[in-house]
C-alpha positions as CSV (number, residue, x, y, z in Angstrom):
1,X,61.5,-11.8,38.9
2,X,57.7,-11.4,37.9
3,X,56.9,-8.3,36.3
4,X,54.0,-6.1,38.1
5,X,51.2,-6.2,35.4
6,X,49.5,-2.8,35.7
7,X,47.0,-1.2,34.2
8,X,47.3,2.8,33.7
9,X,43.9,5.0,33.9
10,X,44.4,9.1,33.1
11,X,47.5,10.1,30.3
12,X,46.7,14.0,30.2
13,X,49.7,16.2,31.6
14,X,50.8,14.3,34.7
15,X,50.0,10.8,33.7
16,X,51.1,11.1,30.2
17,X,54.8,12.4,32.2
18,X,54.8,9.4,34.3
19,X,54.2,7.3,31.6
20,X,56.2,8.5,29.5
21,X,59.5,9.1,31.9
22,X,59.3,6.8,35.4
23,X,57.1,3.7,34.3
24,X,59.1,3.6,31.0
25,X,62.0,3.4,32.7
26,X,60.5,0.7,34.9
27,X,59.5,-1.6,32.4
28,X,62.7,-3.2,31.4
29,X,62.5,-5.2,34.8
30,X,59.7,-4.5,37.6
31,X,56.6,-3.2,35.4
32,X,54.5,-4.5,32.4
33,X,52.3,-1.9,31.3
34,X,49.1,-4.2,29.8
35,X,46.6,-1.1,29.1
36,X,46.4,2.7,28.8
37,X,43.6,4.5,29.3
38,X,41.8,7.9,28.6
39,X,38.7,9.6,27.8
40,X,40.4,11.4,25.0
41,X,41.2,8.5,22.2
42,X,44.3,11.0,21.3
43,X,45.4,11.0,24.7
44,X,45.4,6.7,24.4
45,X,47.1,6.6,21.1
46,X,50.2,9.4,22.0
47,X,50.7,7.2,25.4
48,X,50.9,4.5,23.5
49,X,53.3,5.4,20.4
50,X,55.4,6.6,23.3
51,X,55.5,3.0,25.1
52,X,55.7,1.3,22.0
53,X,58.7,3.6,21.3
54,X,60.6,3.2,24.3
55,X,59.9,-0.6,25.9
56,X,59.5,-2.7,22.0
57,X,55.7,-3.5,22.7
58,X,52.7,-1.7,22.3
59,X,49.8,-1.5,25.3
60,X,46.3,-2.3,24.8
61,X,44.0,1.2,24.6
62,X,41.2,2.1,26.0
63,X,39.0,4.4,26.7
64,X,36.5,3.4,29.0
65,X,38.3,2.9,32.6
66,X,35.7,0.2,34.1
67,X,36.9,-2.4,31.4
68,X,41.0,-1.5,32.5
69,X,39.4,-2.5,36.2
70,X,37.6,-5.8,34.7
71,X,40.8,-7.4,33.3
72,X,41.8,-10.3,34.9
73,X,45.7,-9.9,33.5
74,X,46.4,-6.6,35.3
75,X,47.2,-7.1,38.9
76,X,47.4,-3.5,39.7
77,X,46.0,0.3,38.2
78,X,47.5,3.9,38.7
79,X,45.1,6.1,38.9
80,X,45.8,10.1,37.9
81,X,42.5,11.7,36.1
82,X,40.8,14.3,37.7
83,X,40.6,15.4,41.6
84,X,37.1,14.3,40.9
85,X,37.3,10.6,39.8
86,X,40.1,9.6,42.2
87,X,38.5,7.8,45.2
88,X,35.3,6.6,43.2
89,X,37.8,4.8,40.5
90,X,40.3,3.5,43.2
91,X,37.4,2.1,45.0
92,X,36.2,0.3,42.2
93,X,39.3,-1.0,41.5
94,X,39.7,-2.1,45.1
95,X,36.7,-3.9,45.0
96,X,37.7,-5.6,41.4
97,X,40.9,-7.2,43.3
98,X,43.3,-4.5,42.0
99,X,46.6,-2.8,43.8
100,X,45.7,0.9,43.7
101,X,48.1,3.7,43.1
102,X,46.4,7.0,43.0
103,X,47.8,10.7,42.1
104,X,47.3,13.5,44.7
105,X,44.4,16.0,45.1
106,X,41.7,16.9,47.8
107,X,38.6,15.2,48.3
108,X,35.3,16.7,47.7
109,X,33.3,15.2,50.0
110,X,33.9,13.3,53.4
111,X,31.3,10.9,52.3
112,X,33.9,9.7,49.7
113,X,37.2,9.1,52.2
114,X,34.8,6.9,54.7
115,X,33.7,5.1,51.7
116,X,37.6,4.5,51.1
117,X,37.7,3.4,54.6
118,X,35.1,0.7,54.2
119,X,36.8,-0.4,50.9
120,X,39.5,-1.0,52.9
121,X,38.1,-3.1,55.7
122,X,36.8,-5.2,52.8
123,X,39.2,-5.5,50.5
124,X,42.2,-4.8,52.5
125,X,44.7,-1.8,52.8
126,X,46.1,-2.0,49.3
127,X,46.1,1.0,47.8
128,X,49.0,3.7,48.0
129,X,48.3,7.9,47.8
130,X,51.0,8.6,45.4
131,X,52.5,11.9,47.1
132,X,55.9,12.7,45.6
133,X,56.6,15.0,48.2
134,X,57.0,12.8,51.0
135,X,60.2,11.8,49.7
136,X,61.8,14.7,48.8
137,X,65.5,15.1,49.3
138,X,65.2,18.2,52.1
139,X,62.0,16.9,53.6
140,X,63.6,13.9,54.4
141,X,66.9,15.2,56.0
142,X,64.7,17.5,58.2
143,X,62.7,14.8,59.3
144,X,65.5,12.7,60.3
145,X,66.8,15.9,62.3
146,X,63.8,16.0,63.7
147,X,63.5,12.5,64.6
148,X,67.2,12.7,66.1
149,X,66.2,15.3,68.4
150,X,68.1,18.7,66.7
151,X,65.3,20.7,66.5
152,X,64.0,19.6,69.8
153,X,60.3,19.8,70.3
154,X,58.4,20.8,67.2
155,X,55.9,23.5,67.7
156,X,54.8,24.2,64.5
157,X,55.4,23.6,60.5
158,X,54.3,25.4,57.7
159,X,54.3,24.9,53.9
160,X,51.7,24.5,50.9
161,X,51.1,25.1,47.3
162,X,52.4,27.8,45.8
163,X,52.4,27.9,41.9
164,X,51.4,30.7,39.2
165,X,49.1,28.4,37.1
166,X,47.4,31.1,35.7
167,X,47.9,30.2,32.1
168,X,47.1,26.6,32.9
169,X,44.0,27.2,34.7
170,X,43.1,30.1,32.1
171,X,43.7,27.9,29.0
172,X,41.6,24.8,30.7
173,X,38.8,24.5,27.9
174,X,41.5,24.3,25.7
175,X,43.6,21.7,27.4
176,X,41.1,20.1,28.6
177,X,41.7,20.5,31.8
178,X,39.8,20.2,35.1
179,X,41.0,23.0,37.1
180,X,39.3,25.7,35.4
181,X,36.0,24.0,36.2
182,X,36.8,24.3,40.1
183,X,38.3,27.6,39.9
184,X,34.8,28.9,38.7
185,X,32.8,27.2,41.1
186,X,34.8,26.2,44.2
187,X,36.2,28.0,46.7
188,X,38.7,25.9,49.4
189,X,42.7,24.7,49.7
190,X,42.0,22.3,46.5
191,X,45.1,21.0,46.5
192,X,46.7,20.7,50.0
193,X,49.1,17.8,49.8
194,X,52.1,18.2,48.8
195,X,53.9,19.8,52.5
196,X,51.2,17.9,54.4
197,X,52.1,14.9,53.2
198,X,55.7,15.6,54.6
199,X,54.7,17.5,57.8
200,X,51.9,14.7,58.4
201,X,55.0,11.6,58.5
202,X,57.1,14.5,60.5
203,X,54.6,15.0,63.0
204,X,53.6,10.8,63.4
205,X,50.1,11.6,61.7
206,X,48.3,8.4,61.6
207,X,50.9,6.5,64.2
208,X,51.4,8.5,67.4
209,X,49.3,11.9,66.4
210,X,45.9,13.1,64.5
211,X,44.6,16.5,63.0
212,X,41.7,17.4,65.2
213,X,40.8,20.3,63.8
214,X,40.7,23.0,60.8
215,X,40.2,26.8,60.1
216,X,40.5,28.4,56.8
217,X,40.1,32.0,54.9
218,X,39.9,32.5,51.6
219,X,41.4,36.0,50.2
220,X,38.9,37.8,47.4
221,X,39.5,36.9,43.7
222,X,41.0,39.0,41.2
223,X,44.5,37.2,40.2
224,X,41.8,35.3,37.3
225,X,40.1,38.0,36.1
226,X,43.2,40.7,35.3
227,X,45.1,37.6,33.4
228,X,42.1,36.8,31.6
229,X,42.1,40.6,30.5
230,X,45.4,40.8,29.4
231,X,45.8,37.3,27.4
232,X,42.2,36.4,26.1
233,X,40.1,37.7,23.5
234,X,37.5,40.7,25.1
235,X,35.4,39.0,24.0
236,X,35.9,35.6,25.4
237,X,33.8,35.1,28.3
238,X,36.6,34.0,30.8
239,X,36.6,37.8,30.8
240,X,33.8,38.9,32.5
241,X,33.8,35.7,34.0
242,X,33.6,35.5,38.1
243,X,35.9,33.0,40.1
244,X,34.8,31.8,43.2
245,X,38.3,30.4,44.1
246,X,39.9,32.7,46.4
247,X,43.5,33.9,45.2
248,X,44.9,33.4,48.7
249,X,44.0,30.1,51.1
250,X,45.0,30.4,54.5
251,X,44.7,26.8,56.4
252,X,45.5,25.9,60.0
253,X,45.6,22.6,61.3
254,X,45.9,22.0,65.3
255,X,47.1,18.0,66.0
256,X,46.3,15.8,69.1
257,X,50.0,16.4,70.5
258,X,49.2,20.1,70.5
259,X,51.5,21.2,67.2
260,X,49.5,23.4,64.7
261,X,50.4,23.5,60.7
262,X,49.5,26.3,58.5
263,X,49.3,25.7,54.5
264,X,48.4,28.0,51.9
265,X,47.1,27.5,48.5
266,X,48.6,30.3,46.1
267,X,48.2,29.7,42.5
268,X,46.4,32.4,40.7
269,X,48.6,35.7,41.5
270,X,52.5,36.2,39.6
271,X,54.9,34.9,41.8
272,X,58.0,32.2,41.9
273,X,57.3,28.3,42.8
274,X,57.9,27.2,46.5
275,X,56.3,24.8,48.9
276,X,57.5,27.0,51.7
277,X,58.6,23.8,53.7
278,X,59.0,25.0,57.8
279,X,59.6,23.4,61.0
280,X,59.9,25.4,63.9
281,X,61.4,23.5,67.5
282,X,62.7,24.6,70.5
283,X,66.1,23.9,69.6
284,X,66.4,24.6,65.5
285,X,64.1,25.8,62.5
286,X,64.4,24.9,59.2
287,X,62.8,27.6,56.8
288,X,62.3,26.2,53.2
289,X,62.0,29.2,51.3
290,X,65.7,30.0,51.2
291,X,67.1,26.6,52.4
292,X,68.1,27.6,56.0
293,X,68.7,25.9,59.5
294,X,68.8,28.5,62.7
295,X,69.9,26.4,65.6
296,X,69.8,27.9,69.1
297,X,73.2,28.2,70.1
298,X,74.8,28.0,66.9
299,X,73.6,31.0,64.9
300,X,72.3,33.1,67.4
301,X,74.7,35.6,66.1
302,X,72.9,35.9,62.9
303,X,70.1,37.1,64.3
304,X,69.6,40.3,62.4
305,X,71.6,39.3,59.4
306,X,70.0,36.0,58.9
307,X,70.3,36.6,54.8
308,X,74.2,35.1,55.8
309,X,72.4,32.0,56.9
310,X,70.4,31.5,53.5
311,X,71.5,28.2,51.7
312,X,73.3,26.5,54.6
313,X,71.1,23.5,55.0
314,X,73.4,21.9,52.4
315,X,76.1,22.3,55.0
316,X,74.0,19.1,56.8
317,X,73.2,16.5,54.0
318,X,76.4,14.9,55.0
319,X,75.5,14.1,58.7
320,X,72.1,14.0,58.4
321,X,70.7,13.0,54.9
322,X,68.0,10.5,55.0
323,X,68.9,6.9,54.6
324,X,66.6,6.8,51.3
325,X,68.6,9.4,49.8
326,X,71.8,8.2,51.0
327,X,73.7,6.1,47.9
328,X,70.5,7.6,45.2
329,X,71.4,9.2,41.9
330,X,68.2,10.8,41.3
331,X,66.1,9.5,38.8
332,X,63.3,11.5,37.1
333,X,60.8,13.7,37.7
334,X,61.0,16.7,40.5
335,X,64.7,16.0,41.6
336,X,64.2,12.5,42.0
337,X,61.7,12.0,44.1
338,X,59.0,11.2,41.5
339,X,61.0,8.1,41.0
340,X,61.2,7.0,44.4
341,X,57.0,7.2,45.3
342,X,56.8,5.2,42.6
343,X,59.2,2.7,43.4
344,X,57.8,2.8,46.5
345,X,54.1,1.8,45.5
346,X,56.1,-1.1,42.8
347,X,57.5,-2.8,46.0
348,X,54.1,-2.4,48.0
349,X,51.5,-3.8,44.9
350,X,54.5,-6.8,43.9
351,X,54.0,-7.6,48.2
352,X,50.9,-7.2,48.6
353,X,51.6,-5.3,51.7
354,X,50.5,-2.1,53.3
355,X,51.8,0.9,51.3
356,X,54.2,3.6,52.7
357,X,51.4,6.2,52.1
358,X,48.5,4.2,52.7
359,X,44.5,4.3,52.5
360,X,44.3,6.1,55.7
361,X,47.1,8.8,55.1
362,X,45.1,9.2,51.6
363,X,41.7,10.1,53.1
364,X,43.8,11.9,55.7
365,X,45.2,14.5,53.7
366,X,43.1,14.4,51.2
367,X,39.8,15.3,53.3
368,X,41.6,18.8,54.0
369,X,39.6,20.1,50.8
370,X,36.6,19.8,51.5
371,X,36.8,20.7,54.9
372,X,37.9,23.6,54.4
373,X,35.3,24.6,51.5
374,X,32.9,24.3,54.8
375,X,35.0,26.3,57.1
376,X,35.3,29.3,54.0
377,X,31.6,29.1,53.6
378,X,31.0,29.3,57.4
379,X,33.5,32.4,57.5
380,X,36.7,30.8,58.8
381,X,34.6,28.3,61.4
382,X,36.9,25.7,62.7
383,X,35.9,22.6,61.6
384,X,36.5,19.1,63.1
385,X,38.8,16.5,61.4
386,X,37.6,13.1,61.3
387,X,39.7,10.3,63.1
388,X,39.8,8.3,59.6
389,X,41.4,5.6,61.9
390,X,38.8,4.9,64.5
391,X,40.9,5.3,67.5
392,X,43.8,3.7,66.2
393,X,46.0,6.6,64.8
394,X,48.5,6.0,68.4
395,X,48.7,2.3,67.8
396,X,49.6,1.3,64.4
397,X,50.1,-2.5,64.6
398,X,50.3,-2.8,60.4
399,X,53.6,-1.0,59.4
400,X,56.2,-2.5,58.3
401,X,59.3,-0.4,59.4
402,X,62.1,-2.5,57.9
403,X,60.8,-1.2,54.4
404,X,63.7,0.6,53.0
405,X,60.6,3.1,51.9
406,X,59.1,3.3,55.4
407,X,58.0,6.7,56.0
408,X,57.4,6.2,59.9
409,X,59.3,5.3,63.4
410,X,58.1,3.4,66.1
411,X,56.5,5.4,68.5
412,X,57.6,4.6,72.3
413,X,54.5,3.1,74.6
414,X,52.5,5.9,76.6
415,X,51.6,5.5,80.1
416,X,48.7,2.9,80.4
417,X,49.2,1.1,76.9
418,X,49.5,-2.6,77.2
């Protein structure tokens, strides 16, 4: 079988990892790494070593990303620099005849997700928004509940981004890292896709439902500035500094069908990790942060001692555990299911065919950023959500849903569709 030749653009902390760990791996039989690429020369020559190391031949390096998207021996790039460079560098690959895998992050303008959108109507839908979380292991079995009708109708979900990344954002200039950059002068849910992705493919986003429209609140600042205090210099100026990024991010999201979907940003205050993945139904709710299923007429007893409940969603991987997971030995990153988006995105750039999370579920979630930097600076304004599709988020005609990575179901005809 013909290797995918691809091309890898951005080796700092998540894309020397997926180097380093899932494409590695990959490269004994589906992948052949031809280039890596970096800004930072050292960045290049560690990803490198690291390839040469593990697959027995040594990539080409660069440093400058436009001559990775000029060679004619790649067939496909991945894509995971900064939140900033995503959509203009996938775009110009699209438009250099490349396969496009990008990492997750918001957009910071809408004029960037419609020019996605017109990169796809010319070049075709080949690029795949590279969110792990869409195939995580619980995620996936709620959906299929879902889906099978034990949570009934679903009213609302909830989940987000919540990561003490203090040190990480505090230590930026040293790292190199963009997120200090953005924490000083941006204020918004910068980095809202990792339960939307889930609770978008839950809720039929994109085939069978839309977001129409956003509100969101930003809490003051302060988380920054007291770590700063404690573990920099007094006289660095990250001290004294002020953060515009609000500690707290409060989003809500109301869909076509009527359900609304609340995320939160919360990475600058001490606390534990948790997406905070919830699903509430008539019949059931699943409640992420301690792993629990309530289902009316089953646990109604537990009502006031619901701590007795915590845990038991184990209790129904059996029955309902998605068909991707079922027969997987996790492999990788983030309990598996960093290898699975990426084997996902393999299959789709070797096909040529529309991937699982495509163009449009990209611009999608990913607009949610800056959106909602204009509905903070307008005080919490709802904003509207633009129909990325044109009309045609309730009659997807372009997935295919015998892909043993297919996200999506067929959605039954409504009254008056021919």
């Amino acid at each position: 079988m013909e290797k995918l030749k691809v091309g890898i653009i951005g080796l700092g902390c998540r894309g020397y990892v997926i180097t380093d760990g899932i494409l590695a791996a990959m490269c004994k039989d589906d992948l052949e790494i031809k280039v890596v690429c970096d800004q930072f020369a050292d960045r290049v020559k560690r990803t490198a070593d690291t390839l040469e190391r593990k697959t027995g031949y040594r990539p080409d390096e660069e440093t400058d990303y436009k001559a990775v998207i000029a060679r004619d021996d790649i067939t496909a790039v991945i894509i995971m620099t900064s939140w900033r460079t995503h959509l203009p560098m996938a775009i110009e690959a699209m438009a250099a005849g490349k396969y496009v895998g990008i990492e997750v992050g918001g957009a910071y303008t809408l004029k960037e997700c419609w020019d996605l959108i017109e990169a796809g109507k010319k070049y075709g839908n080949r690029l795949m928004f590279l969110e792990n979380c869409c195939y995580g292991d619980r995620e996936l079995m709620i959906t299929r509940m879902v889906r099978e009708g034990v949570m009934g109708e679903v009213i609302h979900c909830s989940g987000g981004y919540m990561h003490d990344l203090r040190e990480e954002i505090i230590n930026g200039k040293e790292n190199r890292h963009y997120r200090l950059g953005n924490y000083l002068n941006r204020n918004c849910e910068n980095y809202p896709t990792h339960e939307l992705g889930p609770i978008a493919k839950l809720l039929d986003i994109n085939n069978g439902n839309r977001f129409c429209t956003l509100t969101s609140t930003a809490s003051k600042a302060g988380g920054l500035h007291e770590y700063a205090l404690q573990n920099r210099p007094a006289d660095d100026p990250l001290t004294t500094a002020t953060f515009a990024q609000g500690d707290i991010i409060t989003t809500v999201i109301k869909c076509a069908r009527g359900e609304t979907i609340t995320i939160t940003l919360d990475t600058t205050l001490p606390r534990y990790y948790s997406r905070g993945f919830t699903v509430r139904g008539t019949k059931a709710g699943y409640f992420g942060e301690n792993d629990s299923l309530f289902i009316d007429g089953e646990h109604n007893s537990y009502e006031f001692k619901g701590s007795e409940l915590w845990g038991n969603a184990k209790n129904y991987i059996d029955q309902y555990r998605h068909p991707i997971w079922q027969n997987y030995d996790p492999v990788g990153g983030h309990d598996g299911m960093d290898w699975l988006v990426y084997r996902a995105f393999v299959e789709a750039a070797k096909a040529e065919k529309r991937a699982p999370i495509d163009l449009y579920d990209a611009v999608t979630y990913m607009c949610i950023t800056a959106l909602s930097e204009q509905s903070i600076q307008r005080g919490g304004a709802p904003v509207d959500i633009p129909d990325f599709t044109e009309g045609r988020w309730f009659m997807r005609d372009d997935i295919d849903y015998d892909d043993p990575y297919c996200l999506e179901v067929k959605q039954p005809l409504r009254d008056g569709l021919v």
